[in-house]
N, CA, C and O atoms as CSV, one atom per row, in Angstrom:
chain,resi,resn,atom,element,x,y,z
A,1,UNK,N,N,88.234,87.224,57.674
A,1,UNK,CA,C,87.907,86.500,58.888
A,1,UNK,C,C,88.897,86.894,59.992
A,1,UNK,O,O,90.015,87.317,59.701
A,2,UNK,N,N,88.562,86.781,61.021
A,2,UNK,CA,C,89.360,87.583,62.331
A,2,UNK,C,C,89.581,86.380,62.932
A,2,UNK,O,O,88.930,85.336,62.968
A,3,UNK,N,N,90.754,86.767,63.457
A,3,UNK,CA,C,91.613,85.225,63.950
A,3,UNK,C,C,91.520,85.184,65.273
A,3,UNK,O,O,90.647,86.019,65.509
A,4,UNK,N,N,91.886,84.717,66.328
A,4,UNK,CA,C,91.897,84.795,67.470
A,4,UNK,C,C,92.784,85.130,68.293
A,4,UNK,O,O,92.483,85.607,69.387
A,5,UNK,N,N,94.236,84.904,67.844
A,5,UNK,CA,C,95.039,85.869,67.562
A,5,UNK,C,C,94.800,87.492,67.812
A,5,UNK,O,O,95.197,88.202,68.735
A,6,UNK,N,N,93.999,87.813,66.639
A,6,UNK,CA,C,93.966,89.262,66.277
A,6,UNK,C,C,92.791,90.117,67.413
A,6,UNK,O,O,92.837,91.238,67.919
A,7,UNK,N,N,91.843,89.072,67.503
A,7,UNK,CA,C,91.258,89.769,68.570
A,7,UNK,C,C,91.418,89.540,70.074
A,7,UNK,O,O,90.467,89.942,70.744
A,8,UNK,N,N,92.212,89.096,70.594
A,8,UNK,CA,C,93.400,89.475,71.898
A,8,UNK,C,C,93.871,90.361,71.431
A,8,UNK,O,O,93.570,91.349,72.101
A,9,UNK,N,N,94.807,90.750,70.174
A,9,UNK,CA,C,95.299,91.984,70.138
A,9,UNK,C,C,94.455,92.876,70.186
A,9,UNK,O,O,94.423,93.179,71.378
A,10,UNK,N,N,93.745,93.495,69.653
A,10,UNK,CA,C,92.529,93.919,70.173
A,10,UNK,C,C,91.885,94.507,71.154
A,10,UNK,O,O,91.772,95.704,71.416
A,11,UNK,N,N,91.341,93.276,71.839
A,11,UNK,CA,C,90.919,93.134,73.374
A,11,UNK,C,C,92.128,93.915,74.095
A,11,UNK,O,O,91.873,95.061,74.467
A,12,UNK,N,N,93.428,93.405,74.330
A,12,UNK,CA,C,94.658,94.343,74.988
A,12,UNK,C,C,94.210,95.660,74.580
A,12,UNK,O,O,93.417,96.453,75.087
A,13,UNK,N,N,95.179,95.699,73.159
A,13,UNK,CA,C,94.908,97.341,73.044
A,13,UNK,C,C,93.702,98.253,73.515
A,13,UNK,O,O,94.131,99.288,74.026
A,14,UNK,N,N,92.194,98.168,73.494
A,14,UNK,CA,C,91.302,98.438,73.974
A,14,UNK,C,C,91.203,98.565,75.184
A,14,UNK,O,O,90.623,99.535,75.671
A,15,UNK,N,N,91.820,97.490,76.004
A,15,UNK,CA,C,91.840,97.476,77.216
A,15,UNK,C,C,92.931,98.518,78.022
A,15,UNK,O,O,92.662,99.200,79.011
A,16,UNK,N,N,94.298,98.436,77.278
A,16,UNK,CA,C,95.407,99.593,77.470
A,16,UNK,C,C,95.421,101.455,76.998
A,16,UNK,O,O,96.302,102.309,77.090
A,17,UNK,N,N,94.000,101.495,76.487
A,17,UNK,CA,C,93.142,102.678,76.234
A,17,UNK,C,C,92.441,103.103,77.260
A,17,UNK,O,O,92.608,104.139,77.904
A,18,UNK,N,N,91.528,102.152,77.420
A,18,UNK,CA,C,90.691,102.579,78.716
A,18,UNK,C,C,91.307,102.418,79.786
A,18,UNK,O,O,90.523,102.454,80.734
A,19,UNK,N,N,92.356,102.255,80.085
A,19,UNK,CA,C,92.811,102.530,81.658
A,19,UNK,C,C,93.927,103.873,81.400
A,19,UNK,O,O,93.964,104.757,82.256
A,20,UNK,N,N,94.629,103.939,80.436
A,20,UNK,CA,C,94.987,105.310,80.174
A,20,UNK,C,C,93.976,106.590,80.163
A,20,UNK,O,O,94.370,107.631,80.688
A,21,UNK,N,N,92.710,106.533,79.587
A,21,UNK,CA,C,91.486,107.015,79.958
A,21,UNK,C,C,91.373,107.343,81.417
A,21,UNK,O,O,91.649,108.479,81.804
A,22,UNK,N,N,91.026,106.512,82.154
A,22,UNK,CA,C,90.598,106.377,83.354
A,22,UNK,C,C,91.677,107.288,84.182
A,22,UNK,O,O,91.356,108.068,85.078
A,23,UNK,N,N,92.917,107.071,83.758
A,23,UNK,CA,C,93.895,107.556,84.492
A,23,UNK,C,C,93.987,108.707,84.170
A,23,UNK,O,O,94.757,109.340,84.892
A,24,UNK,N,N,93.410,109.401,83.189
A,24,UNK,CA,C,93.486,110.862,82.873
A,24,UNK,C,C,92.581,111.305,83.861
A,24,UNK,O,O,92.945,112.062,84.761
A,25,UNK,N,N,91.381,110.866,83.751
A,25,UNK,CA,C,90.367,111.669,84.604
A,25,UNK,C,C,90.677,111.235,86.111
A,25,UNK,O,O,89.749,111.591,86.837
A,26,UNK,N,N,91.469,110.723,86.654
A,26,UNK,CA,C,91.744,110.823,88.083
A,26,UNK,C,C,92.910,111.615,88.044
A,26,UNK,O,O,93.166,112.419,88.941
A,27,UNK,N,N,93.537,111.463,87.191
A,27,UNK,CA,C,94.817,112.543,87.577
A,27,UNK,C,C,93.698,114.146,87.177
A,27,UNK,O,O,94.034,115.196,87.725
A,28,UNK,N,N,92.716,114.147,86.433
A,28,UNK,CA,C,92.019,115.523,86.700
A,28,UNK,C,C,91.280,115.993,88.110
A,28,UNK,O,O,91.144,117.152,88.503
A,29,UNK,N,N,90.754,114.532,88.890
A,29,UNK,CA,C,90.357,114.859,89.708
A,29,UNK,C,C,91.557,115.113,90.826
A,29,UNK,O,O,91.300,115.879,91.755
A,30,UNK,N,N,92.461,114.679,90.776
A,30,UNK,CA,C,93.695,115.361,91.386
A,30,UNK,C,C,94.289,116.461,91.797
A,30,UNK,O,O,94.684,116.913,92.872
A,31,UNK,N,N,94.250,116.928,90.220
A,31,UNK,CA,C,94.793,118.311,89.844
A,31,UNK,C,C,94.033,119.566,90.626
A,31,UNK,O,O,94.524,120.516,91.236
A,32,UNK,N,N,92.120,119.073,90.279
A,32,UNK,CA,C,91.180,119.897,90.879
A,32,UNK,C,C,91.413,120.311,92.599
A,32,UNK,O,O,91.643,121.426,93.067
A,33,UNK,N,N,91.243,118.807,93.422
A,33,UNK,CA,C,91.708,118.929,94.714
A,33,UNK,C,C,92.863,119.654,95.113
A,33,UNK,O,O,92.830,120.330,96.141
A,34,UNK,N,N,93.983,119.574,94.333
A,34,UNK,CA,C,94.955,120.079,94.485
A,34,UNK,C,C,95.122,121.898,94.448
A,34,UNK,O,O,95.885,122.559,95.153
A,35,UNK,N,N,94.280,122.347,93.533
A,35,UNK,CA,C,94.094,123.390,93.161
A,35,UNK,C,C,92.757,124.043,93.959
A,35,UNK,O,O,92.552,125.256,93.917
A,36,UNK,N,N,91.964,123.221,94.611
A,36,UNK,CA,C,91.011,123.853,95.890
A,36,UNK,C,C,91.523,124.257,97.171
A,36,UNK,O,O,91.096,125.152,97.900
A,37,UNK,N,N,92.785,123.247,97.403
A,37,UNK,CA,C,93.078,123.635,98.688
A,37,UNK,C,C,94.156,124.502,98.740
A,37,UNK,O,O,94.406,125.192,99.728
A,38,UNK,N,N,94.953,124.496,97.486
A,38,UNK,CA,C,95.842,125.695,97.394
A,38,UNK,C,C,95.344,127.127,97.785
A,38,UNK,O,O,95.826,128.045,98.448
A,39,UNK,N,N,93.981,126.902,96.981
A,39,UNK,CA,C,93.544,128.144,96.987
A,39,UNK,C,C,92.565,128.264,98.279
A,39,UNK,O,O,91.894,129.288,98.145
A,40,UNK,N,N,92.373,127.854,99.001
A,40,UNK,CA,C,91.666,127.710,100.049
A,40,UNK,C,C,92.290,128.129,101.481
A,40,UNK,O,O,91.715,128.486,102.509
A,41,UNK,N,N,94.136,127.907,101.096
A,41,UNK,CA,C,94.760,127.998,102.289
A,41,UNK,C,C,95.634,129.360,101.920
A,41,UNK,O,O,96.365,129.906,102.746
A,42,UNK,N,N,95.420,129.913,100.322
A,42,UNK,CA,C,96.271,131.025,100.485
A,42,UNK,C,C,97.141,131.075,99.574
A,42,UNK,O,O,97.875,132.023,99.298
A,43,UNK,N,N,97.038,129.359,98.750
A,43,UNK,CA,C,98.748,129.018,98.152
A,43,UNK,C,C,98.931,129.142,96.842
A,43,UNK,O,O,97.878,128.985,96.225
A,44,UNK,N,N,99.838,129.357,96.192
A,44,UNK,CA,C,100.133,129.192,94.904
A,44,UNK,C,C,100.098,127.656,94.460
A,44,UNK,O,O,100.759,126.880,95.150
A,45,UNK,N,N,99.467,127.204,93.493
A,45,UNK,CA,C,99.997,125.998,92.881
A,45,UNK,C,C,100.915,126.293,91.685
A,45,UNK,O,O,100.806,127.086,90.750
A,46,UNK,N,N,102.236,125.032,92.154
A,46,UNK,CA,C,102.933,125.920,91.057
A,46,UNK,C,C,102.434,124.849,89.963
A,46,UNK,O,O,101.740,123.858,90.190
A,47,UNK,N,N,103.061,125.372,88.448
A,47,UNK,CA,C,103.345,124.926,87.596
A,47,UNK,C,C,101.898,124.461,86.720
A,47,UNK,O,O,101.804,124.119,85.541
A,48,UNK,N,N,100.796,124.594,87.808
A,48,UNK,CA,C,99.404,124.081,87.517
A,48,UNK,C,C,99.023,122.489,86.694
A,48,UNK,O,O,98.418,122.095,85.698
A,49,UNK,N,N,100.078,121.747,88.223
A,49,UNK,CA,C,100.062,120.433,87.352
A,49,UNK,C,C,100.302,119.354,88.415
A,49,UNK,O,O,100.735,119.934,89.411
A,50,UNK,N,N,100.195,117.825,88.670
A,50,UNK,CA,C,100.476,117.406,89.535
A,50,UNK,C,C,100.594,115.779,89.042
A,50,UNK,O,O,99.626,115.121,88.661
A,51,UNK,N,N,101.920,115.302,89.130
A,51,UNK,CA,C,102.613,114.411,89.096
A,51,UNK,C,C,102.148,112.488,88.933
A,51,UNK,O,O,101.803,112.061,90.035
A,52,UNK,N,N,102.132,112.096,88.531
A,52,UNK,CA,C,101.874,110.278,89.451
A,52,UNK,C,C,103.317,110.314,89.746
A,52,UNK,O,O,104.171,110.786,88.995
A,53,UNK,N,N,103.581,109.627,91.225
A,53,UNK,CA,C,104.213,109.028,91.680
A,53,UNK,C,C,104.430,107.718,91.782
A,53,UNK,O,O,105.466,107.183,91.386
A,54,UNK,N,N,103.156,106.916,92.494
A,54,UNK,CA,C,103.206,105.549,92.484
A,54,UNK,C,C,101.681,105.323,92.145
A,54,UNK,O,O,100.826,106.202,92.034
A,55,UNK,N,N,101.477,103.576,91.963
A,55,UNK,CA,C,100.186,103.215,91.280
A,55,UNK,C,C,100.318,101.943,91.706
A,55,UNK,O,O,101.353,101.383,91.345
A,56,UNK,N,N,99.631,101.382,92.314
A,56,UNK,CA,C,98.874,100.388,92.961
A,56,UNK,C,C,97.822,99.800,93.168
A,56,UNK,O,O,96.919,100.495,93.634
A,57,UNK,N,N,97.557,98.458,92.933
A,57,UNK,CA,C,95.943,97.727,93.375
A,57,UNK,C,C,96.217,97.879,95.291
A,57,UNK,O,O,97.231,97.820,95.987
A,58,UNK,N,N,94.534,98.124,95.645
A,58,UNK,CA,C,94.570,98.303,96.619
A,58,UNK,C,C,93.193,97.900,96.907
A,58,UNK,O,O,92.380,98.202,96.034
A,59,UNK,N,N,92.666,97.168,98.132
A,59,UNK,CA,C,90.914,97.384,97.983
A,59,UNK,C,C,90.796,98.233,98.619
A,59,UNK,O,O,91.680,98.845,99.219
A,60,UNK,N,N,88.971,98.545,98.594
A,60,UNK,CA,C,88.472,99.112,99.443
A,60,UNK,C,C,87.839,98.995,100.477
A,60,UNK,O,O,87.914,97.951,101.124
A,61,UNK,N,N,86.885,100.285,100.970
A,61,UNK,CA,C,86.269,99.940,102.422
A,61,UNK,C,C,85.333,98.307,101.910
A,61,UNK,O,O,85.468,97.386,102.716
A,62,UNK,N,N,84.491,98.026,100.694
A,62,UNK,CA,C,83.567,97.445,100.547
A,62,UNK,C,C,84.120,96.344,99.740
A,62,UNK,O,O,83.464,95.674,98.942
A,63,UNK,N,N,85.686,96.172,100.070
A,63,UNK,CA,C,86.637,95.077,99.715
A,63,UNK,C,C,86.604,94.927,98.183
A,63,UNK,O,O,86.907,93.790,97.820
A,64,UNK,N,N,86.325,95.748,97.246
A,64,UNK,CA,C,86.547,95.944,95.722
A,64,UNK,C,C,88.224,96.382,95.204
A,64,UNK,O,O,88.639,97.470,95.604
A,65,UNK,N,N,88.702,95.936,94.748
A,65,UNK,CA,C,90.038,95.868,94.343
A,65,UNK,C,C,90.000,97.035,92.956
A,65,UNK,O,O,89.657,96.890,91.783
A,66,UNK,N,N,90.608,98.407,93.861
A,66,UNK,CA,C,91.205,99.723,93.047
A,66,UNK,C,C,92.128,100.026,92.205
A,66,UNK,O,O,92.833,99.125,91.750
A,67,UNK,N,N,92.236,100.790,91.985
A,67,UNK,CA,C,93.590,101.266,91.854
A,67,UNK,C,C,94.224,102.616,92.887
A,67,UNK,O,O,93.576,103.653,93.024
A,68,UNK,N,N,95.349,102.430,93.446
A,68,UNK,CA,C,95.542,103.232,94.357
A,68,UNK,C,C,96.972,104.198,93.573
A,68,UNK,O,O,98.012,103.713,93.125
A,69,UNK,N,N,96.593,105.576,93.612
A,69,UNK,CA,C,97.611,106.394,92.871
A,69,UNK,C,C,97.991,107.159,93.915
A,69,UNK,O,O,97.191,107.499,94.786
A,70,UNK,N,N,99.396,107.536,93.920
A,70,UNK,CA,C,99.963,109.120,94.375
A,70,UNK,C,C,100.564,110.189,93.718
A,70,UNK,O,O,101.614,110.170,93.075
A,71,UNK,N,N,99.731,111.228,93.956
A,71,UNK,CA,C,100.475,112.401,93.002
A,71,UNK,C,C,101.144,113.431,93.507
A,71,UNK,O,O,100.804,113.882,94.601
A,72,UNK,N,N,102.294,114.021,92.741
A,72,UNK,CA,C,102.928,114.891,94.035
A,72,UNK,C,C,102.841,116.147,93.057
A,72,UNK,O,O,102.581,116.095,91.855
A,73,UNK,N,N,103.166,117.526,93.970
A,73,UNK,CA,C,102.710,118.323,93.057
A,73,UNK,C,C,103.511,119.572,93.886
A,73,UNK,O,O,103.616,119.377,95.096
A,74,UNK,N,N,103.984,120.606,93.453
A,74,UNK,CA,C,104.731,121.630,94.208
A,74,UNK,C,C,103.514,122.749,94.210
A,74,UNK,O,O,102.571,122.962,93.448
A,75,UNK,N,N,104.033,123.426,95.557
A,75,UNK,CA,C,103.400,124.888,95.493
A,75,UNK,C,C,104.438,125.710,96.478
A,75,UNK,O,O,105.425,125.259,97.059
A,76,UNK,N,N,103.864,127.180,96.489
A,76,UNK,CA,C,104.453,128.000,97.342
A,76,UNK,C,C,103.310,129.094,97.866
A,76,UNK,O,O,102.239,129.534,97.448
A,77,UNK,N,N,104.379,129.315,99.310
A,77,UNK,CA,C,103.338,129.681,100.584
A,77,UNK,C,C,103.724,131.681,100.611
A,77,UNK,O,O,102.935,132.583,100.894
A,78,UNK,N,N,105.597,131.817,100.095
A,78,UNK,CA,C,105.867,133.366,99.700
A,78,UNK,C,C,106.315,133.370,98.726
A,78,UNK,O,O,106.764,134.495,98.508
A,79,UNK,N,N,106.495,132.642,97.838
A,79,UNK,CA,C,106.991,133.225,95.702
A,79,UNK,C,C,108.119,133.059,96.491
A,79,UNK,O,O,108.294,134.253,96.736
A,80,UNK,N,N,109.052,132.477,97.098
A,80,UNK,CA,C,110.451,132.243,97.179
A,80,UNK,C,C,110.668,131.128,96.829
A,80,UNK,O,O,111.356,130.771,95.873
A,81,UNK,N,N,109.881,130.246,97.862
A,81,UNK,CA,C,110.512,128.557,97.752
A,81,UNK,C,C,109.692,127.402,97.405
A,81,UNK,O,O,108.472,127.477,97.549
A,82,UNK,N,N,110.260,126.303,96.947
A,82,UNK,CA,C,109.247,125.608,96.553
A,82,UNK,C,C,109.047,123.753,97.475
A,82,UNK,O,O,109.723,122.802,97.867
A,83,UNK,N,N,107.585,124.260,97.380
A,83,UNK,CA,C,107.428,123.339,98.827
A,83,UNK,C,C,106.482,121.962,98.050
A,83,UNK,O,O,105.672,122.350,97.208
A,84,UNK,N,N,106.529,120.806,98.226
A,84,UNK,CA,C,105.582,119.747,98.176
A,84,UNK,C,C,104.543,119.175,98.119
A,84,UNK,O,O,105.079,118.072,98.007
A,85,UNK,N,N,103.770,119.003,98.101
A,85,UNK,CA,C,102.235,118.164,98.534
A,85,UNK,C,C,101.856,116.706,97.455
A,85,UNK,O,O,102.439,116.341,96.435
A,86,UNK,N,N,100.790,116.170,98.084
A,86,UNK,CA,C,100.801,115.058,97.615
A,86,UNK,C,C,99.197,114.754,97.740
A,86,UNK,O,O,98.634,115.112,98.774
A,87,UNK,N,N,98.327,113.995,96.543
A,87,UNK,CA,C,97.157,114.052,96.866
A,87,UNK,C,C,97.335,112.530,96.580
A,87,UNK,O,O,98.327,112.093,95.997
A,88,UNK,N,N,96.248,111.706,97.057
A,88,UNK,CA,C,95.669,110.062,97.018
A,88,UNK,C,C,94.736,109.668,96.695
A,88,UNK,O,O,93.725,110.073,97.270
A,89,UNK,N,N,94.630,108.798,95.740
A,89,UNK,CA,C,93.414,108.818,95.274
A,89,UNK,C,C,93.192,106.870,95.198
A,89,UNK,O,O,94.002,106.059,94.750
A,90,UNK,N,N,91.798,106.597,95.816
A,90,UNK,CA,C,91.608,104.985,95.459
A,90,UNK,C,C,90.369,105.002,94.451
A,90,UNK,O,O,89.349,105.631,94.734
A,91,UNK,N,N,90.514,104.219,93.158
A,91,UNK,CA,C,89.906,104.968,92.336
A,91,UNK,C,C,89.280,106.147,91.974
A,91,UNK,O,O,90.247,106.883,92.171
A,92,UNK,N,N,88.494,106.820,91.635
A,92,UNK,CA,C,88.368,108.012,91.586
A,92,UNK,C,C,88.386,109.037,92.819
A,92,UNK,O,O,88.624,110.240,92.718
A,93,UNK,N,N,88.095,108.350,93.988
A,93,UNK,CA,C,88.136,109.032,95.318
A,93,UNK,C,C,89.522,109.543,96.150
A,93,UNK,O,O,90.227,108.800,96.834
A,94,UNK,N,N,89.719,110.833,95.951
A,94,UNK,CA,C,90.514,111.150,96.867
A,94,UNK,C,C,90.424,110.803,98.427
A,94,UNK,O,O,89.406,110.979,99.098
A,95,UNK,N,N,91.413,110.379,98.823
A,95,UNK,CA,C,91.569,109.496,100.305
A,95,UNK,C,C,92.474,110.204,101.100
A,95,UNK,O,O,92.366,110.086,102.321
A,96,UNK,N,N,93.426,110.982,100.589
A,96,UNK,CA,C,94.566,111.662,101.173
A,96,UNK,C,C,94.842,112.919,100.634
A,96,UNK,O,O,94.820,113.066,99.412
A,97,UNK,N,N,95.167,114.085,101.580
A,97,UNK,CA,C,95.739,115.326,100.738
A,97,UNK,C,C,97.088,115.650,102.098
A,97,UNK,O,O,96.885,115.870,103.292
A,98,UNK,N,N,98.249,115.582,101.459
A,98,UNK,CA,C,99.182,115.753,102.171
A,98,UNK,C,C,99.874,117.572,101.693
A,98,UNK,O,O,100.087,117.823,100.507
A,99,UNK,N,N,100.082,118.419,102.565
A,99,UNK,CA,C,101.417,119.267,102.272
A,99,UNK,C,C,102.626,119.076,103.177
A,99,UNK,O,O,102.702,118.449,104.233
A,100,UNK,N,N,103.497,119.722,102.557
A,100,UNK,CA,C,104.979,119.499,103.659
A,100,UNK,C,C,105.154,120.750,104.318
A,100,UNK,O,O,104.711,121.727,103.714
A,101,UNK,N,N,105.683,120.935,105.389
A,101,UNK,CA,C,105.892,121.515,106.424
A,101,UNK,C,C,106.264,123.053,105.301
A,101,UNK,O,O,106.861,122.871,104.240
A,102,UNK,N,N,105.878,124.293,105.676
A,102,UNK,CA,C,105.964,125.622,104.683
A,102,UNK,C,C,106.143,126.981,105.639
A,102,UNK,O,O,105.196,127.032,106.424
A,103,UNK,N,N,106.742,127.704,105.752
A,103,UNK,CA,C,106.133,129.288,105.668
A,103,UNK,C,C,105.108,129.899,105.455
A,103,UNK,O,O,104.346,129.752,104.499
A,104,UNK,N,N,105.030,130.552,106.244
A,104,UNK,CA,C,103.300,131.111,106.249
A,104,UNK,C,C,103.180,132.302,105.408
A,104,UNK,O,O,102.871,133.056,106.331
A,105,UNK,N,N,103.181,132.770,104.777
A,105,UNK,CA,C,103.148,134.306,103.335
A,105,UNK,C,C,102.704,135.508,104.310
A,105,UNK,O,O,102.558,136.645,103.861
């Protein structure tokens, strides 16, 4: 017999799965953006990988309560130095793509 107890434990764990889940596939949709505009503007992405920074509830335009992530991620503009960027995402939707100030190759 299952206690009630045991299924809160349960319910949590299940629940601390699927948002680790969830958070994989936005940090993929991340990675992707990240890796379009690299390549779009010329750039290397380094390391072929991109960071969480911060993680936040946030709503949206249609007042639904997200999750709001930032990921930071390096690239380079001449194979010398290594420069910044940062993509945003409110649930699965990227909202922001930031780079930092670079050299042109």
């Amino acid at each position: 017999m299952i206690e009630l107890q045991d299924l809160f434990w349960l319910t949590l764990i299940g629940f601390l799965c699927l948002a680790w889940w969830q958070g994989q596939k936005v940090k993929e949709i991340a990675l992707r953006r990240a890796r379009r505009e690299c390549r779009d503007l010329d750039l290397q992405l380094l390391d072929d990988s991109v960071a969480l920074r911060a993680i936040w509830l946030k709503r949206d335009d249609g007042g639904r309560i997200r999750v709001w992530r930032r990921y930071r991620f390096e690239f380079t503009s001449t194979g010398d130095e290594r420069y910044t960027g940062e993509v945003v995402t409110l649930g699965v939707a990227v909202t922001g793509f930031h780079l930092a100030p670079h050299r042109l190759g």
